[in-house]
C-alpha positions as CSV (number, residue, x, y, z in Angstrom):
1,X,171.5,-12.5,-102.1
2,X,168.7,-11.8,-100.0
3,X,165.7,-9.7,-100.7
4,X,164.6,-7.1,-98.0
5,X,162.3,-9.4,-96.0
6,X,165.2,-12.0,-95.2
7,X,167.0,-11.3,-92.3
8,X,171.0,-10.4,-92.7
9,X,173.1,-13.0,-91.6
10,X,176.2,-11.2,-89.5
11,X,178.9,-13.9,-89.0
12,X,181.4,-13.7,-86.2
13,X,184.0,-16.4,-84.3
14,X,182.1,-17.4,-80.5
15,X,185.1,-15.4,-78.3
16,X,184.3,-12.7,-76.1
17,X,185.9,-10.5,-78.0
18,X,184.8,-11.6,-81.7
19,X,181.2,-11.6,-80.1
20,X,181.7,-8.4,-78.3
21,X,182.6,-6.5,-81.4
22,X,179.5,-8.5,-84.0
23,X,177.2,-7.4,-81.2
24,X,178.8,-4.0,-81.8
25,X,178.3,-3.8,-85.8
26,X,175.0,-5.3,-84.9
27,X,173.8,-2.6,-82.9
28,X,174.4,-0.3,-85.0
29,X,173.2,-1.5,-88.5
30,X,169.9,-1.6,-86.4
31,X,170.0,1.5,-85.3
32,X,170.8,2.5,-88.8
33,X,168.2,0.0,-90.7
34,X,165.1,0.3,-88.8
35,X,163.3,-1.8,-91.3
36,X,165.5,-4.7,-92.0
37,X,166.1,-7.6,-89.7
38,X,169.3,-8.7,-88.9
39,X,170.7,-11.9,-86.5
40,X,173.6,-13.3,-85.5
41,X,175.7,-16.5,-86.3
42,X,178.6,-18.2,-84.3
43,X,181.0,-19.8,-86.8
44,X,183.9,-22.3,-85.0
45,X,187.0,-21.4,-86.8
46,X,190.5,-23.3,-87.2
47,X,192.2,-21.5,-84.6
48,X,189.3,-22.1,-82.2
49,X,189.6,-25.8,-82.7
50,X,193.1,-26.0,-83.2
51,X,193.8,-25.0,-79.0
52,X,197.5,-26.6,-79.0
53,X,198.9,-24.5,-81.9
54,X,201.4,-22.5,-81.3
55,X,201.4,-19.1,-83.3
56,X,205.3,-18.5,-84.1
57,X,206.8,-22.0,-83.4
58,X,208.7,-22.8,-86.7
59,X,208.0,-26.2,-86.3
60,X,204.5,-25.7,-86.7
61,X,203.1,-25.4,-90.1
62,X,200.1,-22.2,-89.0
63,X,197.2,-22.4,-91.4
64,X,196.7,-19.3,-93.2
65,X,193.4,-17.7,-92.2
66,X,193.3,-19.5,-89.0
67,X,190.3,-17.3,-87.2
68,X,188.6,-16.3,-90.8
69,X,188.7,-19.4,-93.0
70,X,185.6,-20.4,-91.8
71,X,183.7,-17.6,-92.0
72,X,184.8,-16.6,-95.0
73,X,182.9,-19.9,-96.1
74,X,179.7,-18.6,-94.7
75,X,180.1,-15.7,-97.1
76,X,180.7,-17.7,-100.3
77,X,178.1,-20.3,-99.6
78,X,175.2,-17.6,-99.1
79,X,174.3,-18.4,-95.7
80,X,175.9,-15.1,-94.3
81,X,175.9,-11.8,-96.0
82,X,178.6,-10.3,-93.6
83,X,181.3,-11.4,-91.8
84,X,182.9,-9.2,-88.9
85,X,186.4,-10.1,-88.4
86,X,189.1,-8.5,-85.6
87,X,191.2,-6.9,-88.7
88,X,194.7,-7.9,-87.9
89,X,193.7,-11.6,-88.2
90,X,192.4,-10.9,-91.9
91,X,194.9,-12.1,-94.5
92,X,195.8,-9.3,-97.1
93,X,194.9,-11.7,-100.0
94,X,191.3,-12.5,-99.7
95,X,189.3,-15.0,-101.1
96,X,188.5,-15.0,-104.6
97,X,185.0,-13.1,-104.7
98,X,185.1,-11.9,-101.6
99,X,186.0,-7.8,-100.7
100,X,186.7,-5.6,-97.3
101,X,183.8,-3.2,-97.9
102,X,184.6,-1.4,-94.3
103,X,185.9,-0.4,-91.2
104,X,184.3,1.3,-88.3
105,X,186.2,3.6,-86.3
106,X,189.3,2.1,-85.0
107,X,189.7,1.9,-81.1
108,X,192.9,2.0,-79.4
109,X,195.8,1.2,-81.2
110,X,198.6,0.6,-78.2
111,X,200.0,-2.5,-76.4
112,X,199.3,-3.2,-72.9
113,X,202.0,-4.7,-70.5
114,X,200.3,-6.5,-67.8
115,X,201.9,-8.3,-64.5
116,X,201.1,-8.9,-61.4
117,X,200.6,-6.9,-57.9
118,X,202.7,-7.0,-55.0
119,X,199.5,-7.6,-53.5
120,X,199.7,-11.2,-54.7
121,X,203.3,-12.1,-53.7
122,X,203.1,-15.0,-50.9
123,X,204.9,-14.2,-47.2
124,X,208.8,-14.6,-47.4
125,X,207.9,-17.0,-44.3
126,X,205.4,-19.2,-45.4
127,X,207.0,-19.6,-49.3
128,X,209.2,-22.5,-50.3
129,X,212.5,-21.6,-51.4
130,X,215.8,-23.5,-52.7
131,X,219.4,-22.6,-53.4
132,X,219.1,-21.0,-57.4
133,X,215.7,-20.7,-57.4
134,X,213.9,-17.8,-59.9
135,X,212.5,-14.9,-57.8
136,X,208.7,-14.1,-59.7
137,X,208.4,-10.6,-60.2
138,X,205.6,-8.7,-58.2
139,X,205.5,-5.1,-59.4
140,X,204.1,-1.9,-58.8
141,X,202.9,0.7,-61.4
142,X,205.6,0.8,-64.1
143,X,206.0,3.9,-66.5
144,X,207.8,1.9,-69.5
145,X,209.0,-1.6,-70.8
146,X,212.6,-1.0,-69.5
147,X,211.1,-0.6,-65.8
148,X,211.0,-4.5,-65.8
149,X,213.4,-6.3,-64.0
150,X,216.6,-7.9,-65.8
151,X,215.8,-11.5,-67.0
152,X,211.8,-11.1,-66.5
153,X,210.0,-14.0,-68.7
154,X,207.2,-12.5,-70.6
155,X,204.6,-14.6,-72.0
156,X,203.0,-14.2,-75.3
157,X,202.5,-16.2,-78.6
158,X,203.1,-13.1,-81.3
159,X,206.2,-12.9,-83.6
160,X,205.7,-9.6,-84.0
161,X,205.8,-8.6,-79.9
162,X,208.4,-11.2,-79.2
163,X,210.9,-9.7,-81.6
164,X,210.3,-6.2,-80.4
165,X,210.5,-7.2,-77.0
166,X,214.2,-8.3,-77.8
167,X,215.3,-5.5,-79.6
168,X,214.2,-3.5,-76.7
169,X,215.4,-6.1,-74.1
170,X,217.4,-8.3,-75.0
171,X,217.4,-9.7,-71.6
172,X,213.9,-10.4,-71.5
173,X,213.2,-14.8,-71.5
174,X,210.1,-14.6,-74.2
175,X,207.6,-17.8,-73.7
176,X,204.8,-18.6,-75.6
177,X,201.1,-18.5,-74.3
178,X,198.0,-19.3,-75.4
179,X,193.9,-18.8,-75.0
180,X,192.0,-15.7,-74.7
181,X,192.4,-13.0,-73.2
182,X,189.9,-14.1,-69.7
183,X,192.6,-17.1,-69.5
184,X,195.6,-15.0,-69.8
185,X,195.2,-13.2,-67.5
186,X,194.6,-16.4,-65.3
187,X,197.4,-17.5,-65.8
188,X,199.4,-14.5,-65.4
189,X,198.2,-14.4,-61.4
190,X,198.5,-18.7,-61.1
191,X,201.4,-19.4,-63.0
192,X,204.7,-17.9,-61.6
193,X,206.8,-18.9,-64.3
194,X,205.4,-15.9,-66.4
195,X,206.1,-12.5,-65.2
196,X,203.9,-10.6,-67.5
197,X,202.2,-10.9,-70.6
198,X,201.4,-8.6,-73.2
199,X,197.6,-7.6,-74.8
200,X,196.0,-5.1,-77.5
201,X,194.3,-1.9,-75.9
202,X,191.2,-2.7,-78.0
203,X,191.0,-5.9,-76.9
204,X,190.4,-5.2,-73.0
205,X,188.2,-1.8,-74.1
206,X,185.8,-4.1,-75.9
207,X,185.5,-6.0,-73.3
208,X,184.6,-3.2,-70.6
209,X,188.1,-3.4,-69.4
210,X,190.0,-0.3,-67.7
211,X,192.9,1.0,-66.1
212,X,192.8,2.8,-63.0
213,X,195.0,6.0,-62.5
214,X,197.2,3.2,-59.8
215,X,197.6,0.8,-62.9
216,X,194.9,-1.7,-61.9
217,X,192.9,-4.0,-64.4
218,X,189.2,-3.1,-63.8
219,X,185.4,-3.3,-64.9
220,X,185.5,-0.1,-66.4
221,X,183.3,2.1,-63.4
222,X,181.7,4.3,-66.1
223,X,179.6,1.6,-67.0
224,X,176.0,1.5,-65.4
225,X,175.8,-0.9,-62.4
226,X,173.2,-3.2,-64.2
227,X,175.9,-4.0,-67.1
228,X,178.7,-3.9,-64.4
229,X,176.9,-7.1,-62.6
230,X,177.4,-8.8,-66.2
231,X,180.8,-8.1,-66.9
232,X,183.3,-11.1,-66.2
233,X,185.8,-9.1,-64.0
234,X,189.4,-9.7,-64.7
235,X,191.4,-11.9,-62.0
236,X,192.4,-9.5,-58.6
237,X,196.0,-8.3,-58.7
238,X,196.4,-7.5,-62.2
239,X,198.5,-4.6,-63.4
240,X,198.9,-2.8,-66.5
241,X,200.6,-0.2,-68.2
242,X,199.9,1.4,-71.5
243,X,202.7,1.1,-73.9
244,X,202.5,3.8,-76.4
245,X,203.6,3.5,-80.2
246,X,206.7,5.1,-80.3
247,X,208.0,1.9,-77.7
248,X,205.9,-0.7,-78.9
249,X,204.4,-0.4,-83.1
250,X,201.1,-2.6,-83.1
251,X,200.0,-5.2,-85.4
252,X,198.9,-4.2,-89.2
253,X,195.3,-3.7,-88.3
254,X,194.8,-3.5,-84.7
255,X,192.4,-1.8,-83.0
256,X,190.1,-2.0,-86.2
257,X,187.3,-4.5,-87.1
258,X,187.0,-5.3,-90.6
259,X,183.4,-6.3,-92.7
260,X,183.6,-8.9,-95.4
261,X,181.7,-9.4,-98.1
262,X,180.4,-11.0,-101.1
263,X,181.9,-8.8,-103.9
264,X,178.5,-9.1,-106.0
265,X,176.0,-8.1,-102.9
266,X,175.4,-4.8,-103.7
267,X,172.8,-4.3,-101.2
268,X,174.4,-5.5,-98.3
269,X,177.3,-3.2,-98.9
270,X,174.7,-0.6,-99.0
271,X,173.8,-1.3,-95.3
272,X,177.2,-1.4,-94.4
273,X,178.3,1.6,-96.1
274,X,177.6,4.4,-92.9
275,X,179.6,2.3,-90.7
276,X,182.8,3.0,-92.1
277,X,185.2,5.0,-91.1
278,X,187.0,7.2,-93.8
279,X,190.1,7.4,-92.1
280,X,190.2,4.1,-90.4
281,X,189.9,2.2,-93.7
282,X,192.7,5.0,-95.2
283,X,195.1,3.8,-92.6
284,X,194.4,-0.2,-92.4
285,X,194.6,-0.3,-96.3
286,X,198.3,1.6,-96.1
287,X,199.2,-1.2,-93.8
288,X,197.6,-3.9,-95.3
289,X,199.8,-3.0,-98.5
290,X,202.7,-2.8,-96.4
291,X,202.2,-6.3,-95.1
292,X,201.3,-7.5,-98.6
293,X,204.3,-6.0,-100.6
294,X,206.6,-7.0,-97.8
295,X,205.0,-11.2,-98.4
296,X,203.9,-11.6,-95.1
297,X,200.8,-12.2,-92.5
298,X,200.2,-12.5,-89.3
299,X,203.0,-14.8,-88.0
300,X,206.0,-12.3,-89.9
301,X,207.6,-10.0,-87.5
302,X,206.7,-6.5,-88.5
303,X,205.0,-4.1,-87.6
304,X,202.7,-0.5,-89.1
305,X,200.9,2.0,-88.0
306,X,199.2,4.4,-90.1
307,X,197.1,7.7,-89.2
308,X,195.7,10.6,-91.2
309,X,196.4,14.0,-90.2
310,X,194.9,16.6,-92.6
311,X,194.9,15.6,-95.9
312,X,198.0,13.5,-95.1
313,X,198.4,9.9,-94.0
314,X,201.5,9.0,-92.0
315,X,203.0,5.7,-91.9
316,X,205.7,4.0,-89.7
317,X,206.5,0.7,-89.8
318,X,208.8,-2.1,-88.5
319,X,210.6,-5.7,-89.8
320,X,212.5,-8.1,-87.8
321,X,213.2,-10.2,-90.3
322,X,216.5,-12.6,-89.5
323,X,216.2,-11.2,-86.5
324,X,217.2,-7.6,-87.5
325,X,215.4,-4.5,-86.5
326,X,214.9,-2.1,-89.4
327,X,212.3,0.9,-89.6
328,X,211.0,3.2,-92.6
329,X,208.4,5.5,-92.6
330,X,206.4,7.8,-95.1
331,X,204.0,10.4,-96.4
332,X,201.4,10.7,-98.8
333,X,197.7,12.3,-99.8
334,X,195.4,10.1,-98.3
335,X,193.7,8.6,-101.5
336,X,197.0,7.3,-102.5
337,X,197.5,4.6,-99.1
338,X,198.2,1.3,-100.7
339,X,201.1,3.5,-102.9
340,X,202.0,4.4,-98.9
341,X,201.9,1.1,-98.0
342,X,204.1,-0.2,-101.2
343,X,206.6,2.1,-100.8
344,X,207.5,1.8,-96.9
345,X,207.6,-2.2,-97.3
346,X,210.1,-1.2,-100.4
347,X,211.9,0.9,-98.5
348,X,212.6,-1.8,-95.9
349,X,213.5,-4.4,-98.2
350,X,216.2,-1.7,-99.6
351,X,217.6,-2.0,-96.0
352,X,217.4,-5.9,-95.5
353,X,219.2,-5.9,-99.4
354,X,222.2,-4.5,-98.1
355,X,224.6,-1.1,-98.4
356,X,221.9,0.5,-101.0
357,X,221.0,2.1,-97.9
358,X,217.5,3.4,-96.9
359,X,214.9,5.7,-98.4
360,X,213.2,6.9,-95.5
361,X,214.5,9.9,-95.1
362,X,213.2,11.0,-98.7
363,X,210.3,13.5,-98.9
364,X,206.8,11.7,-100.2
365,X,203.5,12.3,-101.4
């Protein structure tokens, strides 16, 4: 543990995003700890070295931890005190001596549908063309998921959207993709075999990403012009719409940022302490003890989202296990959220069991 003179070690994966949101929780302990010094360390994890996995296949044995293993190491070998982590990639069991000791508030929870312009879609005349051969699709603005044409193939490497994406449309040709999000959406405009692809809110926010009021990816225009020139813009032609949580439930923990520590390092939970977020941290921990009780991670298909209004948290969630959509939901005071969390995922398994029926229509909390 270090003493008040040694600088805090802050942790982080080398992506845009990963560094986007340590620079963030940097920042602000700063701001907050005048006198300590604090510095920044990129950590290669498994999932950045392992580029030809592919989340979801079942032919693919997926290490557990695949973005956090690594850092978690930094943590138990002293040579970071915290470790920031994008939540939803956190497993639920963490690592003997090891503790979440925070969340800062969460940012946007929804989904994003992105696709291409008409804008990009090649003359008629000067296009090659044969007898049976797939039309891409080249949209304009679309309201909702179900404005996609019949058949589109959308591209993404998540259990969790693919399965929903069925339920909803079970037309839709799912592919996997891979990379971050800068070569996604590369490879939405080059590759016309995809027709859209599908991206956290949160992500493209943290990375000064915005939507215009036509449904065009942008550098967000509020920013001054001096961090504008910085920002890598996203490809031309790219459209989004925001997919809001009653069409699309996110991930257990997206949209939130998680701090890990040593369980023992009192005084580095003491410098994280004002960053978090009362209600964020009620909310991940009811769906992190959904995903625990129903024996999953990051590659089962389900979904949760939890939110506090008043004294009361609300959860929702979703399994797709075998392929069958089920959905439970609950109530309860907000100091009781892993009970939340435990009883939803219970509720669900009632449903997958059989005729016993479902609970979620019982009054709780």
């Amino acid at each position: 543990m270090p003493d008040s003179a040694s600088p805090v070690v802050i942790c982080t994966r080398g992506s845009a995003l990963a560094l986007a949101q340590a620079n963030a929780v940097l920042a602000q302990l700063r701001a907050i700890h005048r006198k300590r010094t604090f510095e920044l360390r990129i950590v290669k994890t498994t999932g950045d070295k392992l580029q030809t996995v592919q989340p979801g296949n079942a032919t693919e044995s997926v290490p557990r931890g695949l973005f956090t293993k690594e850092l978690e190491e930094e943590l138990l070998a002293g040579r970071a005190q915290i470790a920031v982590h994008s939540l939803k990639d956190l497993p639920t069991e963490l690592p003997v001596g090891l503790k979440l000791v925070g969340t800062p508030p969460r940012a946007d929870v929804r989904e994003v549908l992105l696709y291409r312009s008409r804008q990009l879609e090649p003359n008629p005349a000067e296009a090659e063309w044969s007898p049976g051969r797939r039309v891409p699709f080249y949209g304009q603005s679309l309201d909702v998921l179900t404005d996609l044409p019949k058949g589109a193939i959308i591209a993404t490497s998540s259990p969790r959207r693919s399965a929903q994406l069925r339920h909803i449309r079970p037309d839709l040709e799912i592919v996997v993709i891979r990379g971050n999000v800068g070569t996604r959406l590369q490879k939405l405009v080059t590759q016309t075999s995809i027709d859209a692809t599908l991206l956290a809110a949160a992500g493209l926010t943290r990375l000064h990403l915005d939507i215009s009021p036509k449904g065009q990816l942008r550098i967000d225009p509020r920013l001054p012009a001096t961090v504008r020139e910085r920002i890598d813009a996203p490809p031309a032609g790219v459209l989004a719409t925001i997919l809001e949580p009653e069409e699309m439930l996110p991930a257990v923990g997206q949209g939130a940022v998680g701090l890990e520590i040593r369980e023992d390092d009192t005084d580095t939970a003491n410098l994280c302490l004002p960053l978090n977020h009362l209600n964020t941290f009620a909310a991940v921990q009811a769906e992190r003890a959904f995903l625990q009780a129903m024996g999953g991670g990051c590659q089962t298909p389900v979904a949760a989202y939890a939110r506090v209004v008043g004294h009361q948290l609300f959860l929702r969630a979703s399994s797709y296990v075998n392929g069958t959509a089920r959905f439970a939901e609950g109530r309860r005071i907000v100091r009781e959220a892993e009970k939340l969390g435990e009883w939803v995922a219970a509720d669900l398994k009632r449903q997958e069991a059989g005729p016993l029926g479902s609970l979620s229509d019982t009054l709780i909390g």
